[in-house]
matplotlib code that plots the C-alpha trace (Angstrom):
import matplotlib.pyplot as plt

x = [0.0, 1.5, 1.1, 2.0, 1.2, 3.0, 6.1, 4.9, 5.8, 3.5, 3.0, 4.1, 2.8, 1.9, -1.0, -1.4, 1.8, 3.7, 0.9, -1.5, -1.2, -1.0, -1.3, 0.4, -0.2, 2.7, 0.4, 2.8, 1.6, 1.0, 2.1, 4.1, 2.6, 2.5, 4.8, 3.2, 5.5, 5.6, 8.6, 7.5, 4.2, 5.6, 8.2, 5.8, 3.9, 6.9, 7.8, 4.0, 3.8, 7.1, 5.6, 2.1, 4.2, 5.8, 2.8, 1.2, 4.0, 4.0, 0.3, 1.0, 3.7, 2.2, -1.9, -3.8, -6.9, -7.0, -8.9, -5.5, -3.1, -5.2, -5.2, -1.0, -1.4, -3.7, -1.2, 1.6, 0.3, -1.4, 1.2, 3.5, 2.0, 1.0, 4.6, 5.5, 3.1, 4.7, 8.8, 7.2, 5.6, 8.9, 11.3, 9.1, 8.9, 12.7, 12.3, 14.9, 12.6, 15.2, 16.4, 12.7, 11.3, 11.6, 13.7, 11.8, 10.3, 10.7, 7.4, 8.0, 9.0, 8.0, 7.0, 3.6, 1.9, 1.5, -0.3, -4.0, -4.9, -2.8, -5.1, -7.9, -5.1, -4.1, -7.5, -8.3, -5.1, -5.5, -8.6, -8.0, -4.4, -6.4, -9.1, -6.9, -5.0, -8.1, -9.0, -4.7, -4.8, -8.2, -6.6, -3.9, -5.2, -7.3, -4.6, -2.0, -1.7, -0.1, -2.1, -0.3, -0.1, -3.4, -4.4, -2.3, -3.5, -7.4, -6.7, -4.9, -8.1, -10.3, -7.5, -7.1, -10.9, -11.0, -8.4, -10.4, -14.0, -11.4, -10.2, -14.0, -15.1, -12.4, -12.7, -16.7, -15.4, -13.6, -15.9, -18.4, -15.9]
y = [0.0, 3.1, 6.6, 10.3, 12.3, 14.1, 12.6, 11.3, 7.8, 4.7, 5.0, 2.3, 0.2, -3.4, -3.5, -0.1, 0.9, -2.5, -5.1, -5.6, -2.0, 1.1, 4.5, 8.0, 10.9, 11.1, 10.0, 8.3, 8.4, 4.4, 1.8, -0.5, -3.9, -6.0, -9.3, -12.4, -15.4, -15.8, -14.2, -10.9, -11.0, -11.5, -9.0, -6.3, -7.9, -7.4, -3.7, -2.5, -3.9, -1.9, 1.3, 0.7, 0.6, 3.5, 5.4, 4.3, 5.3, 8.8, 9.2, 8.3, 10.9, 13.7, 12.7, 15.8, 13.1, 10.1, 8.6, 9.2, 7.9, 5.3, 3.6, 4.7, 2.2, -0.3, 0.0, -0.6, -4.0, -5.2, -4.8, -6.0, -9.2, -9.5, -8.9, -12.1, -14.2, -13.4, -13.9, -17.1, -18.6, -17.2, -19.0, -21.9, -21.7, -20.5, -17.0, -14.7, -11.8, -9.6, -10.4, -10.2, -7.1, -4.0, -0.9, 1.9, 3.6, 7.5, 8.4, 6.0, 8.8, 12.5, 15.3, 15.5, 18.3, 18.6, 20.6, 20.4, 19.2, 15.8, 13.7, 14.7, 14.2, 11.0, 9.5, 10.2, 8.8, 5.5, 5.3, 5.5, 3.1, 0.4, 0.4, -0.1, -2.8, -4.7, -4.6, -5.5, -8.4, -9.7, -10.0, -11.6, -13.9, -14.9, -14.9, -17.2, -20.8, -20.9, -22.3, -21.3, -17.8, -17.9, -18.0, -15.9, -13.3, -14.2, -13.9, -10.8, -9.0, -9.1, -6.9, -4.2, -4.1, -3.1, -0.4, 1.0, 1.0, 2.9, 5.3, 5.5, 7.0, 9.1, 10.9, 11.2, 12.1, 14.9, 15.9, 16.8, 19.0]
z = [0.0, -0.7, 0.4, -0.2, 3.1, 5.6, 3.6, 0.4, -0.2, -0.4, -4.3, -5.9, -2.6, -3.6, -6.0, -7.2, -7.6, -8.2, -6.8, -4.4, -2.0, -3.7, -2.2, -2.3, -3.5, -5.8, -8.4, -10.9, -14.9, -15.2, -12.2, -13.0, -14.2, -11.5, -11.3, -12.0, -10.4, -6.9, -6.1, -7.8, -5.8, -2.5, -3.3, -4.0, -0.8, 1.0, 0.2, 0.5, 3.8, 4.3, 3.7, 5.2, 8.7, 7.5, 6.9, 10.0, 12.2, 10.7, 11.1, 14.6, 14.9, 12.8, 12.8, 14.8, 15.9, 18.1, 14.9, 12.6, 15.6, 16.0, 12.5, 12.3, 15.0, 13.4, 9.9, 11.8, 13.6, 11.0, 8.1, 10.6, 10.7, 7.2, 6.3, 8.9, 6.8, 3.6, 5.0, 6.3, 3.1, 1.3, 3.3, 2.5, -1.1, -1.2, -2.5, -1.5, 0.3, -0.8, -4.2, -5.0, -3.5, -6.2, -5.9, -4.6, -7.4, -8.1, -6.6, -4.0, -1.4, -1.1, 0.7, 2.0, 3.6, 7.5, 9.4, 10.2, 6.5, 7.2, 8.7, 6.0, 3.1, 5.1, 5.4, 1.7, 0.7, 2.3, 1.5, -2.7, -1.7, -0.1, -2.9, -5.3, -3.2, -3.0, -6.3, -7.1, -4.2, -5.4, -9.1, -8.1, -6.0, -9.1, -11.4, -9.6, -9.9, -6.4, -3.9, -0.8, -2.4, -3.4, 0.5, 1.7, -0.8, 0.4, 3.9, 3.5, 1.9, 5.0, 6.3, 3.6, 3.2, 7.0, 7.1, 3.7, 6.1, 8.7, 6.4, 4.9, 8.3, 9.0, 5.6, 6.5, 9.9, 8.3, 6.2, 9.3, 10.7]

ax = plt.figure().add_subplot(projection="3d")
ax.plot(x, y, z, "-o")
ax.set_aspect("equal")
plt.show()
């Protein structure tokens, strides 16, 4: 998942921006297409999960509202396991995590604004990111011929389509104010 905020750098996240989580508001001209073998996908698992704790830990740091904190938190726990699950099913396919998880894009890091438009920007931003990492993770998951990496892809959706619901309020949240 990948993100442009208070320091701009989720595009290029997993699905949207190489894979399955996209999200940043770098907005790059085309993503990249996303890999098809099992290496490539856990790769681009492995760096969106990367940059969804990122993104959580600076909406924990810069988010104005216990709501922003709060899902910083949430991105941070959750990505932290998800990215367990896929260094576990690597090691037991025998991918090298490393070897296959892509350079960081141009758009991958930025500037973002901060200030009291961050957590509106934020919200909005993960929001669109995990969209498009459902709909990336959901395609996948369709397109591989991998079992195991087939289930890990299903159980990972229940998880992005969550933090979208938790962005979804906080944007409406915002939107009250």
């Amino acid at each position: 998942m990948t993100i442009a905020l208070g320091t701009r750098f989720l595009r290029g996240g997993l699905l949207a921006g190489g894979l399955l989580l996209a999200g940043g508001p770098g907005h790059a001209a085309d993503p990249p297409t996303p890999p098809t073998t099992t290496a490539g996908v856990l790769g681009t698992l492995h760096q969106a999960d990367q940059k969804e704790i990122q993104a959580g830990k600076i909406a924990q740091k810069d988010g104005k509202s216990k709501a922003v904190k709060d899902y910083g938190q949430m991105l941070v726990k959750d990505h932290t396991a998800a990215d367990d699950k896929v260094a576990a099913l690597a090691l037991k396919e025998n991918v090298d995590l490393v070897a296959a998880t892509p350079s960081p894009g141009p758009n991958d890091m930025g500037t973002m604004a901060t200030g009291p438009d961050f957590d509106k920007k934020f919200a909005q931003e993960m929001l669109d990111d995990h969209r498009k990492a459902i709909a990336a993770l959901t395609a996948a998951r369709n397109g591989t011929a991998d079992p195991q990496l087939r289930k890990l892809l299903g159980d990972m959706l229940p998880t992005l389509e969550k933090h979208a619901a938790a962005a979804q309020r906080i944007v409406d949240a915002e939107i009250d104010r």
